[in-house]
C-alpha positions in Angstrom: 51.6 47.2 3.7 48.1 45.8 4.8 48.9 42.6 2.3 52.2 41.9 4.0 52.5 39.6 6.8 53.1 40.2 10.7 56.6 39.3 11.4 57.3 37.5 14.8 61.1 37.2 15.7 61.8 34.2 17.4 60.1 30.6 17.5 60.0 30.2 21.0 56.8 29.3 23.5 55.9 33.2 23.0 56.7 33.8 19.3 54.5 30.3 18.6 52.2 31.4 20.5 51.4 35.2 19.2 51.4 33.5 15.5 48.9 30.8 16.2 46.8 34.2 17.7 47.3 36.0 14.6 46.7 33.5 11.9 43.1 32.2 14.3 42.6 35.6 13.6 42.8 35.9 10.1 46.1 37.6 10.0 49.1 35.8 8.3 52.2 35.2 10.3 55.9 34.6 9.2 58.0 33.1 12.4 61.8 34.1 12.2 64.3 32.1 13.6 67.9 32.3 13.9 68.4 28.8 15.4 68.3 25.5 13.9 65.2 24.6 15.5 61.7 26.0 17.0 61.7 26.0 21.0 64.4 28.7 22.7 65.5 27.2 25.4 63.4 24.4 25.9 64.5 22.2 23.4 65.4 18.4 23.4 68.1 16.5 22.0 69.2 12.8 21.3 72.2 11.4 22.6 73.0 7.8 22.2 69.1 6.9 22.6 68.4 9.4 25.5 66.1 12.4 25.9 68.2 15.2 27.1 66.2 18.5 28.0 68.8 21.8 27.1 68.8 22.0 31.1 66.4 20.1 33.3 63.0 21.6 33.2 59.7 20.4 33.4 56.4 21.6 32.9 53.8 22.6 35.7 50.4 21.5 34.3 48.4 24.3 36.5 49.8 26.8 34.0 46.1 28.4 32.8 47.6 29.8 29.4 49.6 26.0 29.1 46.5 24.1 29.5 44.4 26.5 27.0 46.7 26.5 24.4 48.6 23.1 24.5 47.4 19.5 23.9 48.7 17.8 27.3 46.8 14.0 25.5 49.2 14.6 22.6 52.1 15.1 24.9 51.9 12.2 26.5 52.2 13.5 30.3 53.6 11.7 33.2 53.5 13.1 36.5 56.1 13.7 39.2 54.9 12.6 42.9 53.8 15.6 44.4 56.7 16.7 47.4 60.3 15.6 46.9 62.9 13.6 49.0 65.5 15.8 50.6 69.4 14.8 51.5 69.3 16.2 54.9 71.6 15.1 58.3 73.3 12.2 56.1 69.9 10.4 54.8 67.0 11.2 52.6 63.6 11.9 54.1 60.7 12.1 52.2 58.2 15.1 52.4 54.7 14.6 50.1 51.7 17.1 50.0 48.8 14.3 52.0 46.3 16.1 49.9 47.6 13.9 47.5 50.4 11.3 48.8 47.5 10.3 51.9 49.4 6.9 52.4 52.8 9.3 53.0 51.2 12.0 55.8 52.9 10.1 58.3 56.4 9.6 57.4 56.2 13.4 56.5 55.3 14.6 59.5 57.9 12.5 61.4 60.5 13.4 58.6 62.5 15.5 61.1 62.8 18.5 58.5 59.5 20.2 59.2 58.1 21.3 62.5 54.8 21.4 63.7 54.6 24.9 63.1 56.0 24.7 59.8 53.3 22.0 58.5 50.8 24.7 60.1 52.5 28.0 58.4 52.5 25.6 55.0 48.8 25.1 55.5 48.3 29.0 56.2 50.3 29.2 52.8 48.1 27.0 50.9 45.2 29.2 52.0 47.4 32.2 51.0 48.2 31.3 47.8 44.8 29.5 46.5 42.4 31.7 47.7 42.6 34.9 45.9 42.2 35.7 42.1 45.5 35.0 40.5 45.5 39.0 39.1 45.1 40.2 42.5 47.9 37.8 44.1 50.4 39.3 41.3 49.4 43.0 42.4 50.6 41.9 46.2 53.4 44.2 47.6 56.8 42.5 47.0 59.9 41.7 48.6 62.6 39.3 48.4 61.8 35.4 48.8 63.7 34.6 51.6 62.3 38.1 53.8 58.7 36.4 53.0 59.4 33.1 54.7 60.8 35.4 57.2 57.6 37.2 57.9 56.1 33.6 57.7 57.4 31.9 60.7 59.3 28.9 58.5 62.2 27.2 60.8 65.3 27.7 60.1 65.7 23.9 59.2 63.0 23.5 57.2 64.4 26.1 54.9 67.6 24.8 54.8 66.4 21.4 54.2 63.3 21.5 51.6 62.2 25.5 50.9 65.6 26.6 50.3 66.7 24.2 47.7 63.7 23.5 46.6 62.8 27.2 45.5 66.9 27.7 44.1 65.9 24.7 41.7 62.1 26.3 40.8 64.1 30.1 40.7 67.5 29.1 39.1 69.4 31.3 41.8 70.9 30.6 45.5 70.5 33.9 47.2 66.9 33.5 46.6 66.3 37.7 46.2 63.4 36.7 43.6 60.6 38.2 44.0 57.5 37.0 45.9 55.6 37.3 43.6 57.2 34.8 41.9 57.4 32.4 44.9 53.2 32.7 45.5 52.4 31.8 42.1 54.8 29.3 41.9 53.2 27.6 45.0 49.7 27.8 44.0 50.8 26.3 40.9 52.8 23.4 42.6 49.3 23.2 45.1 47.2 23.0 42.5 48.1 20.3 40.0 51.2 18.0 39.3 54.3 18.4 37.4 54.9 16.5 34.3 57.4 15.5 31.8 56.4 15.1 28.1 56.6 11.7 26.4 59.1 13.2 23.7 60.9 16.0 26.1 60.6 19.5 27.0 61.1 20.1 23.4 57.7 18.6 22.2 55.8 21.7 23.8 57.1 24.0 21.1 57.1 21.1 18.4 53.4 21.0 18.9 52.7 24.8 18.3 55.0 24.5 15.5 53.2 21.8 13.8 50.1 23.5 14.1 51.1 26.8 12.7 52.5 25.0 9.8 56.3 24.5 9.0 55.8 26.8 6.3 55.2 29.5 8.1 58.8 29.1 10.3 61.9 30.5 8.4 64.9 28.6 10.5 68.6 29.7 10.3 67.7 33.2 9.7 69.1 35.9 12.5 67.6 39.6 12.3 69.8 42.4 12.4 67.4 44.7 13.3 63.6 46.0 13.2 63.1 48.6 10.3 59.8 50.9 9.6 57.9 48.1 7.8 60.2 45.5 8.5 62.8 43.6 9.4 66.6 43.3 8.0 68.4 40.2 8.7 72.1 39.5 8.6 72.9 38.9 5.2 71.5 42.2 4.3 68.0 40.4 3.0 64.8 42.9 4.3 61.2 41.0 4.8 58.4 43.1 4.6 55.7 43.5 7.8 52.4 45.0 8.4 53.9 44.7 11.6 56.6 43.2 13.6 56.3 41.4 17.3 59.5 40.5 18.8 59.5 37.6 20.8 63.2 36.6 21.8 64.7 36.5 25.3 65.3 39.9 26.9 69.0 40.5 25.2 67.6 40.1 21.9 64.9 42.0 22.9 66.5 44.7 24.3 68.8 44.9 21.4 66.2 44.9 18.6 64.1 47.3 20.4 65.7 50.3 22.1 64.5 51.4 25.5 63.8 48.1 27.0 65.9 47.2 29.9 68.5 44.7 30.0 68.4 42.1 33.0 71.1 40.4 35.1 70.6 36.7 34.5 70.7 33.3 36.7 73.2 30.5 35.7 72.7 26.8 35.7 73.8 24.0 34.8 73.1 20.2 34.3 74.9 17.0 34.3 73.3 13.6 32.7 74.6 10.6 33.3 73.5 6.9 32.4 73.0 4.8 34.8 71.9 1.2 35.4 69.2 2.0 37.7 67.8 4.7 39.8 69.3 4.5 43.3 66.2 6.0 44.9 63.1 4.5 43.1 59.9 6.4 41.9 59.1 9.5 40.3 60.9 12.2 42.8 63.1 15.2 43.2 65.8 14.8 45.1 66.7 18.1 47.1 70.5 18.4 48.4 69.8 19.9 51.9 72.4 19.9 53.4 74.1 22.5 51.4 77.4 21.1 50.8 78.6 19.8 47.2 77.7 21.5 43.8 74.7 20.0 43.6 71.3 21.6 44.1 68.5 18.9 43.2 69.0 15.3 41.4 66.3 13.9 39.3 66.0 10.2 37.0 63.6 11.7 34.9 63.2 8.0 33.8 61.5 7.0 36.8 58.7 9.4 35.4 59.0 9.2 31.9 60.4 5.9 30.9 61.3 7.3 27.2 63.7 9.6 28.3 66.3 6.4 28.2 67.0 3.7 26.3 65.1 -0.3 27.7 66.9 -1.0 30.4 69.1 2.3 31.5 68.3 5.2 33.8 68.6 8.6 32.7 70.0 10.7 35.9 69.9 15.0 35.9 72.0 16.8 38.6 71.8 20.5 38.6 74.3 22.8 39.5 73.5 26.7 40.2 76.7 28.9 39.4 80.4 27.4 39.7 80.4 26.3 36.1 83.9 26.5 36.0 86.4 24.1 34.6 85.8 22.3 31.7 82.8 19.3 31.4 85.0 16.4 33.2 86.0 18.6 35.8 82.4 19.6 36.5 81.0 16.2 35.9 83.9 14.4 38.7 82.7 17.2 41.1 79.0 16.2 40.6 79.9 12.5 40.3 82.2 13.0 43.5 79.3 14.7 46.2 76.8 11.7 44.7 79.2 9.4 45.7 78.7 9.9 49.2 75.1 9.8 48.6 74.9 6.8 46.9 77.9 5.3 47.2 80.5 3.4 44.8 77.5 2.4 41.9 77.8 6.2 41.1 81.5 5.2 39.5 79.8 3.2 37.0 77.6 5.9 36.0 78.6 7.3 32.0 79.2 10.8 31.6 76.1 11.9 28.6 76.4 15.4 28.6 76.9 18.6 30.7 74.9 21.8 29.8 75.9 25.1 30.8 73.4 27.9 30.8 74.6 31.3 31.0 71.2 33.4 30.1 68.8 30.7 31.9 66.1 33.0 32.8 66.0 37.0 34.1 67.0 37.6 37.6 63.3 38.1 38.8 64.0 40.4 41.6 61.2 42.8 43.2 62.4 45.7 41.3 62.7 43.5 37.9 59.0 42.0 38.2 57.4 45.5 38.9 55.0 45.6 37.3 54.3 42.3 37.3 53.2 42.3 33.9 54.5 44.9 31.4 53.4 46.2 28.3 53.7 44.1 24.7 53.6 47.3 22.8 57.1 48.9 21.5 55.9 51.8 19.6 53.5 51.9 16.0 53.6 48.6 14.4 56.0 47.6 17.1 55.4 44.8 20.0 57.8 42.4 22.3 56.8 39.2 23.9 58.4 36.7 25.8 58.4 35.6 29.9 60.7 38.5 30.6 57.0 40.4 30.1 55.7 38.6 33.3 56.6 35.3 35.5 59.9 33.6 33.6 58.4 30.9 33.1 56.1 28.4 30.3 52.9 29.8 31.5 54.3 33.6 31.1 55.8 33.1 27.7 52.5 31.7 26.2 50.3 34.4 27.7 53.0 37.1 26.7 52.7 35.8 23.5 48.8 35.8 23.5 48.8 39.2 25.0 50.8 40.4 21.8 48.6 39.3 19.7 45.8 41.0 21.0 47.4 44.1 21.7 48.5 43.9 17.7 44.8 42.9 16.6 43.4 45.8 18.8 45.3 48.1 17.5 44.7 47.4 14.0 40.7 47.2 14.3 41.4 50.8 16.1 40.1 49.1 19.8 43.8 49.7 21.1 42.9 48.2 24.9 44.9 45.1 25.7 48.0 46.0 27.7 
C-alpha cells in the first residue's frame, strides 16, 4: 500500500491545497473530481464575452493561508475601495475606512448613517479585532452576530443601513445568527487589507493550484461512491487504490463519504448579472440596499474594478439576492430589475438579462453551536482525513488552511509524529 498514492476527493481550494502539501512533501497525490472542472464553487464561466463568478464572491487578500499559498502577481489583482456606498432614506451615501479613503473622512462622517458613537464603537472594534493573535480571537466566547453589536453600542440605523447588509452579503444569511466568531475575523480581515477581484475571475484561484499540481494528477468527471479500507470506489463500480484517502468536498459530500460527521443547515443565495452600458454609480464600490425593501441585498459592477470581467465597452452589473429564489429566472430577474429601477431609474430597462445563479448549498450555516470549536479535527479514523471550510471559517482562507492542515495531520501520522489537529 506504501507505493500507492494518497487519494484526495474533490478539486476544490482545500483538496488543491492538501495535494500540493503532499506531493512538496514527497508523497504522490491523485485529485478526484466528479465535476467538469477544478474549483467547487468558485468557478468562472464565459457568457457572451463576460466573466461570470458561480455567485458573486471575491477574494479578501488578508487571508494568511491565501497569501502563502497563492500567487496574487499572477492573478492579476484589482482592489475594491475600501467601505461601500449604501441605498439608505432614498439616496446613496458613501461610507470609506479614512485609514485608507483620507480624501472621503468627511463625507463619511456627515453621511447621516453612522453616529458619533458609532464611528467611536467602530474604532473600539478596530482595536478589538487587530490587536490580539488571530488563534486567541477564534477561542473568544460566542454568540450570535447581531447580540454582539448589541453588546457593542451600534445604532440602530447604522445597522440597518451599512452593518446589517453589509455582514448578510459577507455571511450569506439575513437573520444574521452567525457566529461572532465569524464576524471578528471577518473584520480584521476587511481592516487589514483590501478586497480584490482576479484578472480571469474567482475561478483563476483554483486554476492556479491546479496548474501547479499538474493536470495529470486531476481525474475530472469521476464521482466516488464511497471510501473503502485502501481506497476509494467510484460510481461505475471502478476502485482506485490509496495509501490513504483525504476527503475534501463540501460538508454533504463529506458527511456522506465519511460517517459520523454532522450535516449542516445551509444559506441560500443568489445572483443576477446583467449587461449594461455603463455603471450608474462610478468606481470600484459595493453597493449596500439599506433600506431593506426589494430582493436585493448588495449590487456590484465588478467592471468598475476589474475591467475584464466585460466585454470593451459594456458593464458587467451583480445583484445578490439572499433566499426568495422562487419563480423561474425572468421572474427573479424583473423583480431585481424592478427594485433597481427605482434606484437608478428607466436606463435599468435597457439593461440584458446574462444569467441568474441560484445557490442552494452556498456555505454552512455558521452559527455558534456549528463553529464550536472553531477549528475541528481533519482526521476521520486510520488512513482517513476530511478537509474543506466547513473545518473552520467558510471561507477561501479556511478551505486552504483546512486543506494544509490535512496534509500535515496525514504526513504526521505516517512518520509516527501524529500531532497536527
Amino acid at each position: 500500500m506504501s507505493a500507492a498514492p494518497v487519494v484526495v476527493v474533490g478539486a476544490g481550494l482545500a483538496g488543491l491545497a492538501c495535494a500540493l502539501r503532499l506531493e512538496r512533501h514527497g508523497r504522490r497525490a491523485v485529485v478526484i473530481e466528479a465535476g467538469d472542472d477544478v474549483g467547487g464553487i468558485l468557478r468562472t464561466d464565459i457568457v457572451e464575452g463576460h466573466r461570470l463568478d458561480r455567485g458573486f464572491q471575491v477574494l479578501q487578500t488578508a487571508y494568511p493561508e491565501a497569501r502563502a499559498v497563492l500567487d496574487y502577481g499572477a492573478l492579476g489583482l484589482r482592489r475594491f475601495a475600501s467601505g461601500a456606498f449604501t441605498r439608505f432614506g432614498g439616496r446613496f451615501r458613501g461610507l470609506h475606512d479614512p485609514r485608507r479613503h483620507p480624501a472621503r473622512a468627511l463625507a463619511t462622517a456627515t453621511s447621516g448613517v453612522a453616529t458619533p458613537g458609532d464611528v467611536l464603537r467602530l474604532l473600539a472594534l478596530l482595536r478589538r479585532v487587530t490587536r490580539p493573535e488571530l488563534e486567541t480571537l477564534m477561542q473568544r466566547p460566542a454568540r450570535d452576530t447581531r447580540s454582539l453589536w448589541g453588546e457593542l453600542g451600534f445604532s440602530d440605523r447604522f445597522v440597518q443601513a451599512f452593518l446589517g447588509p453589509f455582514y448578510r452579503g459577507v455571511l450569506l444569511e439575513p437573520e444574521l445568527v452567525s457566529s461572532s466568531r465569524v464576524f471578528e475575523f471577518t473584520f480584521r480581515m476587511f481592516a487589514t487589507a483590501p478586497v480584490a477581484l482576479p484578472r480571469a475571475g474567482i475561478g483563476a484561484l483554483a486554476q492556479q493550484l491546479a496548474d501547479r499540481l499538474g493536470r495529470d494528477e486531476i481525474r475530472l468527471g469521476a464521482r466516488v461512491a464511497s471510501v473503502e479500507e485502501g481506497g476509494v470506489a467510484l460510481d461505475d463500480g471502478e476502485t482506485l487504490e490509496a495509501s490513504a484517502v483525504v476527503v475534501a468536498t463540501d460538508a454533504e459530500t463529506a458527511a456522506r463519504l465519511v460517517p459520523g460527521l454532522p450535516r449542516p443547515a445551509w444559506t441560500t443565495v443568489g445572483c443576477v448579472y446583467f449587461s449594461a452600458d455603463r455603471a450608474p454609480l462610478a468606481g470600484p464600490h459595493l453597493i449596500l440596499n439599506g433600506e431593506g425593501a426589494g430582493p436585493v441585498n448588495q449590487v456590484c459592477f465588478p467592471t468598475e474594478v476589474q475591467p475584464s470581467y466585460a466585454p470593451a465597452g459594456r458593464t458587467l452589473v451583480s445583484a445578490t439576492v439572499l433566499g426568495g429564489l422562487e419563480g423561474d429566472d425572468e421572474v427573479l430577474a424583473g423583480s431585481v430589475r424592478e427594485q433597481l429601477r427605482g434606484w437608478w431609474g428607466a436606463e435599468v430597462d435597457g439593461w440584458r438579462l446574462l444569467r441568474v445563479d441560484r445557490i442552494a448549498h452556498a456555505t454552512p450555516l455558521q452559527t455558534p453551536e456549528w463553529l464550536e470549536p472553531a477549528t475541528r479535527s481533519v482526521r476521520a479514523g486510520p488512513g482517513r482525513y476530511v478537509c474543506g471550510g466547513h473545518r473552520e471559517t467558510s471561507s477561501i482562507g479556511g478551505a486552504l488552511r483546512s486543506g494544509r492542515r490535512a496534509a500535515e495531520a496525514l504526513l504526521a501520522d505516517a512518520s509516527g509524529e501524529g500531532s497536527a489537529r
